[in-house]
TIVO-200039 format. One line per 5 residues: number of its first residue (from 1); their letters; for each residue x, y, z of N, C-alpha, C. Coordinates in Angstrom, 2 decimals. Layout:
BEGIN
NUM) a) X/Y/Z/X/Y/Z/X/Y/Z | ...
! end
This chain:
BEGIN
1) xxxxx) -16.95/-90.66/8.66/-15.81/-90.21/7.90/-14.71/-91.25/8.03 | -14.20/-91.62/6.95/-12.93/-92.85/7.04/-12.18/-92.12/6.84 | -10.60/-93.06/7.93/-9.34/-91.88/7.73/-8.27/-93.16/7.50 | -7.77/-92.90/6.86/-6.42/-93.59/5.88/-5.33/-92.85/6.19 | -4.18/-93.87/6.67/-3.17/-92.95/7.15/-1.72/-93.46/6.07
6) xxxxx) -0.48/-92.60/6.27/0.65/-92.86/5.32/1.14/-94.31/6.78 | 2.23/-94.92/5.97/2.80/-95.55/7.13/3.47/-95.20/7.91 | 4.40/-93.72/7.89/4.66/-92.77/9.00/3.95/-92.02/9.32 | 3.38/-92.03/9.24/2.32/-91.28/10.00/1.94/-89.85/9.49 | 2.64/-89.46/8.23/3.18/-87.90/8.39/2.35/-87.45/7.48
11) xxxxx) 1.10/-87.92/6.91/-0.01/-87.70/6.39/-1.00/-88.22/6.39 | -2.13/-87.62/6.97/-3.71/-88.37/7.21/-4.17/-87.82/6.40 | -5.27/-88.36/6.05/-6.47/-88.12/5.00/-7.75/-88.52/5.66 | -8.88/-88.02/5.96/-10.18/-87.99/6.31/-11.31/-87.86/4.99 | -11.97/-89.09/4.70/-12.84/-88.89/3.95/-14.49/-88.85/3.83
16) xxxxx) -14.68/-87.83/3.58/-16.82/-88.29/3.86/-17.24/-88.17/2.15 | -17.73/-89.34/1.90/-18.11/-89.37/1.04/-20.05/-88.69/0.76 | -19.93/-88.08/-0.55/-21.51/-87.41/-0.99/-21.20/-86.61/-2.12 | -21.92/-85.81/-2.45/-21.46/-84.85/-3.33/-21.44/-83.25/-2.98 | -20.38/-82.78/-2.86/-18.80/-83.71/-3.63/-18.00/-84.48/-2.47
21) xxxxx) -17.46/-85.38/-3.44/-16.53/-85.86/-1.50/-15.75/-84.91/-1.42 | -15.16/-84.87/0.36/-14.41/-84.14/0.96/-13.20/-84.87/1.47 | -11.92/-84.75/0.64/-10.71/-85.17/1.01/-10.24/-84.26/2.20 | -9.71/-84.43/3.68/-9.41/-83.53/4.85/-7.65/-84.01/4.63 | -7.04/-83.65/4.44/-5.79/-83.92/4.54/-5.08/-82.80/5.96
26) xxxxx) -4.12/-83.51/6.70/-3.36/-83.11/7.72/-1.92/-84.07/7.92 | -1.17/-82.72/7.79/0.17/-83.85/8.37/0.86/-83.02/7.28 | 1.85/-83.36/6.41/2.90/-83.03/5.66/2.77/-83.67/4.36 | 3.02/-82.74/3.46/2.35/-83.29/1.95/4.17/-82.75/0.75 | 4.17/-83.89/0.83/6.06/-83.84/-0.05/6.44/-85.05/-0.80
31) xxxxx) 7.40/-85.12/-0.95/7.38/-86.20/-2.27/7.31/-87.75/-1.45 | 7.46/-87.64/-0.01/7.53/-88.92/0.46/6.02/-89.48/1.04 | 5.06/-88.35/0.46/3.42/-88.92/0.98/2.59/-88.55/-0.16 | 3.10/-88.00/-1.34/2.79/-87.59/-2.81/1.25/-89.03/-2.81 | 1.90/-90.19/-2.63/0.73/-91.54/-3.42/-0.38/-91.67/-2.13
36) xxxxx) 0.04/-90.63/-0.85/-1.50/-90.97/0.07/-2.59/-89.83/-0.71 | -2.19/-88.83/-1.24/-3.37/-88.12/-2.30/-3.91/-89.05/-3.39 | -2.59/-89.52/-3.89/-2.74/-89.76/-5.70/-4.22/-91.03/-5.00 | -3.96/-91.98/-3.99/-4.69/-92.71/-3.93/-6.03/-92.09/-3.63 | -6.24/-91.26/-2.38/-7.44/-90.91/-2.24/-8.20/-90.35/-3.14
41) xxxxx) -7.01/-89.74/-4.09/-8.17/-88.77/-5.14/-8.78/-90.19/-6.23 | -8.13/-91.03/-6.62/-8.59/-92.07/-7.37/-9.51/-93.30/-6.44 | -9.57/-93.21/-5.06/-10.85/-94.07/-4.74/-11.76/-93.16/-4.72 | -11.81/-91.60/-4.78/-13.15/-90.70/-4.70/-13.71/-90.97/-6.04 | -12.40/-90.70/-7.19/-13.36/-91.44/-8.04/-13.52/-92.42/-8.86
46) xxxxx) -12.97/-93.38/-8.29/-13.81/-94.45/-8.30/-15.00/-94.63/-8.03 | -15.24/-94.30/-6.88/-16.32/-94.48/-6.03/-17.74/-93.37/-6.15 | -17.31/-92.69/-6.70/-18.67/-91.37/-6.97/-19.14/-91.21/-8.52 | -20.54/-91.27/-8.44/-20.71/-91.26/-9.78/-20.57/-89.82/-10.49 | -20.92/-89.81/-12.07/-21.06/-88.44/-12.68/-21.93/-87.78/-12.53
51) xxxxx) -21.98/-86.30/-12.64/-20.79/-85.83/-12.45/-20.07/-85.57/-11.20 | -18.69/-85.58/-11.20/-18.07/-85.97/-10.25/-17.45/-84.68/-9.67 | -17.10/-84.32/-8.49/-16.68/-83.12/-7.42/-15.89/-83.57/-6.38 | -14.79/-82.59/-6.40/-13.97/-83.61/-5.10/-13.23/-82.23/-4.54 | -13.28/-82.31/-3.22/-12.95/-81.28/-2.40/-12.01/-81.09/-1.49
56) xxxxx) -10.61/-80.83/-1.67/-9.89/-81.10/-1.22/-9.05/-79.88/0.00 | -9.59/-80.58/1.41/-9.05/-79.66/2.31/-7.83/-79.27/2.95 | -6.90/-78.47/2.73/-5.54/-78.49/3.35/-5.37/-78.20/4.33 | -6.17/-77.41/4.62/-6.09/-76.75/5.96/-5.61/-77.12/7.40 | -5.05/-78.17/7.22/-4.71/-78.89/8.01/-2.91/-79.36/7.55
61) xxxxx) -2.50/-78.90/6.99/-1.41/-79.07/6.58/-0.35/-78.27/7.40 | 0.68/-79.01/7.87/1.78/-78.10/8.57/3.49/-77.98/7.78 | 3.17/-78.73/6.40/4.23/-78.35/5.42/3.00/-78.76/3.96 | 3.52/-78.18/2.80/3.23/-78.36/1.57/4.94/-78.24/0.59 | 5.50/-79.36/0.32/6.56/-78.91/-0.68/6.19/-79.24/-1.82
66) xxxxx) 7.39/-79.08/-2.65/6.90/-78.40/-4.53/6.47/-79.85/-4.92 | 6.94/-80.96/-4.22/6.09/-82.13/-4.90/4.68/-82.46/-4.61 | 4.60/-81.87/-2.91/2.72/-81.99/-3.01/2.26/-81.04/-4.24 | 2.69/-79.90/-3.98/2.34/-78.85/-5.14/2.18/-79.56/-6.41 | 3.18/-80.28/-7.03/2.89/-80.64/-7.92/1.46/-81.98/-8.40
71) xxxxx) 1.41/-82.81/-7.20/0.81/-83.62/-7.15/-0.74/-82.78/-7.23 | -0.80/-82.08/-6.54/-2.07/-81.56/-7.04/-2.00/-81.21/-8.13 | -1.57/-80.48/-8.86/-1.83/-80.53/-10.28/-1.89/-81.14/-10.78 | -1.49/-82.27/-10.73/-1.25/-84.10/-11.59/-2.86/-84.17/-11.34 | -2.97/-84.20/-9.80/-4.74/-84.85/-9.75/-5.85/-84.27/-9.95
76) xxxxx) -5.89/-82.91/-10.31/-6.65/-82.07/-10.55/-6.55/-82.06/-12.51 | -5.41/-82.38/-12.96/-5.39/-82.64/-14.55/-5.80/-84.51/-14.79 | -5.99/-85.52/-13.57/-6.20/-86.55/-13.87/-8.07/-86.59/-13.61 | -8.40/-85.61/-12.55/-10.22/-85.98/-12.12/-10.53/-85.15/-13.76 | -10.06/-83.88/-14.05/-10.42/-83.11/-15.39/-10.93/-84.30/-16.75
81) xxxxx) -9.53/-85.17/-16.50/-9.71/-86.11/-17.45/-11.00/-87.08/-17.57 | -11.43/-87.02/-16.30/-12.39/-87.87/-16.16/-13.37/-87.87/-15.59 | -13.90/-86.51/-16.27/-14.96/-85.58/-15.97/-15.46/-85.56/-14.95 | -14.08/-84.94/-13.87/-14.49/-84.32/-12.72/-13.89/-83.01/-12.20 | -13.84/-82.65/-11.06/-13.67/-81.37/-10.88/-13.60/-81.31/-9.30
86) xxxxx) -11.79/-80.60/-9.48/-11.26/-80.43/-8.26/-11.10/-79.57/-7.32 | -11.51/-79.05/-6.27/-11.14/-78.15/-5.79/-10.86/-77.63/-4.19 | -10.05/-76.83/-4.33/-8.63/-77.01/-3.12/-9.12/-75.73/-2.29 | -8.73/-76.53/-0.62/-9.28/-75.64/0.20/-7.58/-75.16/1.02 | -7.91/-73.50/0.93/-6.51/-73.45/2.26/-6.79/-73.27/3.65
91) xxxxx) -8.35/-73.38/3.61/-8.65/-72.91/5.00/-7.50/-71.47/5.72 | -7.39/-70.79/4.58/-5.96/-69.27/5.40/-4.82/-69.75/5.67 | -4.60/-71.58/5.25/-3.60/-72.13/6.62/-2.61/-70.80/5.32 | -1.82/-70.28/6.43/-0.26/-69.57/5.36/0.77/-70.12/4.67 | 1.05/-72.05/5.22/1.71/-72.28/4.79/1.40/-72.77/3.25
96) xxxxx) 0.66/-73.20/3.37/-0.48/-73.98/2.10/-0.41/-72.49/1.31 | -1.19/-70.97/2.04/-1.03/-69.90/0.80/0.37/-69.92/0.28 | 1.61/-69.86/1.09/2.34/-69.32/0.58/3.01/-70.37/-0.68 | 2.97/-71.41/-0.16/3.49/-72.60/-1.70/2.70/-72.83/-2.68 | 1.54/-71.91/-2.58/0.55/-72.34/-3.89/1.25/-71.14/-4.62
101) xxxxx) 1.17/-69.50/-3.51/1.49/-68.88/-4.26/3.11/-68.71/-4.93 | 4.10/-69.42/-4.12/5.21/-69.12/-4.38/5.82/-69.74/-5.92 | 4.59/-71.03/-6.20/4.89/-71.73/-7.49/3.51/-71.22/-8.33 | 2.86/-70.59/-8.37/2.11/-69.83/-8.93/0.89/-70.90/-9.25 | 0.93/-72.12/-8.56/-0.30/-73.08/-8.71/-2.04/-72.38/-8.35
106) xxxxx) -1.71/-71.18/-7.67/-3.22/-70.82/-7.07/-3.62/-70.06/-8.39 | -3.15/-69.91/-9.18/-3.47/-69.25/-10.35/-3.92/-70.16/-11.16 | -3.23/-71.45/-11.45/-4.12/-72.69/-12.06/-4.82/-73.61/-11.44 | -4.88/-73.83/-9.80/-5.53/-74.81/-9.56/-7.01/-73.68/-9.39 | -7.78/-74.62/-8.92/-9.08/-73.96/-8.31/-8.91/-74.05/-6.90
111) xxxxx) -9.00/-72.75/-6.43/-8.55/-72.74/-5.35/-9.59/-71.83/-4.48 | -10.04/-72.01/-3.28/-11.09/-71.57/-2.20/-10.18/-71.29/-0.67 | -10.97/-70.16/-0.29/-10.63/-69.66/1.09/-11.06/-71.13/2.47 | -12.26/-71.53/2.22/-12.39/-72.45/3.20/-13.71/-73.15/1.90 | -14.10/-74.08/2.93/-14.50/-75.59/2.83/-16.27/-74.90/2.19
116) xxxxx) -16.66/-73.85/3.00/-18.05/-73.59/2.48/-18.13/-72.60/1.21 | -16.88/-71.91/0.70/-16.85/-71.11/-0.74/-16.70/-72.67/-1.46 | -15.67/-73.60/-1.36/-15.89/-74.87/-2.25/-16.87/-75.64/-2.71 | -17.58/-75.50/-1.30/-19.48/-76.36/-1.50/-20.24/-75.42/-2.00 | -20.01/-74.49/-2.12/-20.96/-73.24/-2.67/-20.64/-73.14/-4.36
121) xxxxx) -19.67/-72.73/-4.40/-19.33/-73.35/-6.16/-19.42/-74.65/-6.42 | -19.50/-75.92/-5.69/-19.92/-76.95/-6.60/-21.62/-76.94/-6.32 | -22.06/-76.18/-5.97/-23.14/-75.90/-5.57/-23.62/-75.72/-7.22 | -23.15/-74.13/-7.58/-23.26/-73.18/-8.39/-23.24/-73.70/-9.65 | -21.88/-75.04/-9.70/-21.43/-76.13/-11.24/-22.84/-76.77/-11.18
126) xxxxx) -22.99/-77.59/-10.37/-24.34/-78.57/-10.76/-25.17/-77.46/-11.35 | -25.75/-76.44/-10.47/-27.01/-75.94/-10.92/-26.70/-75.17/-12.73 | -25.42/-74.54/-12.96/-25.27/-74.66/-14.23/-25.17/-75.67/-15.07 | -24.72/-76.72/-14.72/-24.54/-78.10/-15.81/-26.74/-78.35/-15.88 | -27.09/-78.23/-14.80/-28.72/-79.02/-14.82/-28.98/-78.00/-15.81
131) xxxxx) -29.49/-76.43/-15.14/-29.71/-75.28/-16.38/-29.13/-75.91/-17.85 | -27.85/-76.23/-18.17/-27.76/-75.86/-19.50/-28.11/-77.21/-20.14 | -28.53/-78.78/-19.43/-29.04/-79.51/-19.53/-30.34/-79.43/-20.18 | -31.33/-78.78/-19.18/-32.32/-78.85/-20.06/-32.82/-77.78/-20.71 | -31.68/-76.77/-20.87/-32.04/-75.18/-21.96/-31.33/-76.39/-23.35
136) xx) -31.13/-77.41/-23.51/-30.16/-78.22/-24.91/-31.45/-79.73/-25.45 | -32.33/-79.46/-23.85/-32.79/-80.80/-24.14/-33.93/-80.11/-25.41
! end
């Protein structure tokens, strides 16, 4: 797992790449560590072919403000663009529930209790994309 850090320190990112990769984020996610996501989510995909899945864990977060908030939505409307598919873990943390729910993002992002409901629905996407693959071929 490679870990990429902000230059204060005040956000890590842990990555294992496969399908889907698993972004681990810990530390504080606000407008002053907003580009340690924007980057990781754009070397996942870069780096992973189609179709693409990216899994993003918070659970490890000990602040979320309205600009991480927002930043996920930016990167979850930028992997969409480019036919992939994002999805956000709170691992229960409360602080992570309560700013998804307080800006009403858990209603638009895709959002999971922990790390194995996330692998289980991209589980669920492949095996529907293969199904409707070859019910077209």
């Amino acid at each position: 797992m490679a870990s990429f850090g902000y230059p204060t320190g005040r956000l890590r990112v842990s990555c294992s790449h496969g399908d889907p990769v698993l972004l681990a984020f810990s530390g504080e996610l606000d407008a002053g560590t907003v580009l340690v996501v924007v980057g990781a989510v754009a070397a996942a995909l870069a780096g992973s072919p189609e179709p693409r899945s990216i899994v993003l864990d918070l659970a490890g977060l000990h602040f979320l403000g309205a600009a991480g908030v927002r930043v996920l939505s930016a990167v979850t409307d930028h992997a969409a663009a480019q036919n992939a598919r994002l999805r956000v873990v709170t691992g229960g943390n409360a602080v992570v529930c309560r700013a998804l729910w307080l800006t009403g993002a858990d209603r638009v992002l895709d959002v999971y209790p922990d790390r194995a409901a996330a692998l289980a629905a991209a589980d669920s996407g492949e095996f529907l994309r293969l199904t409707a693959r070859m019910w077209n071929s």
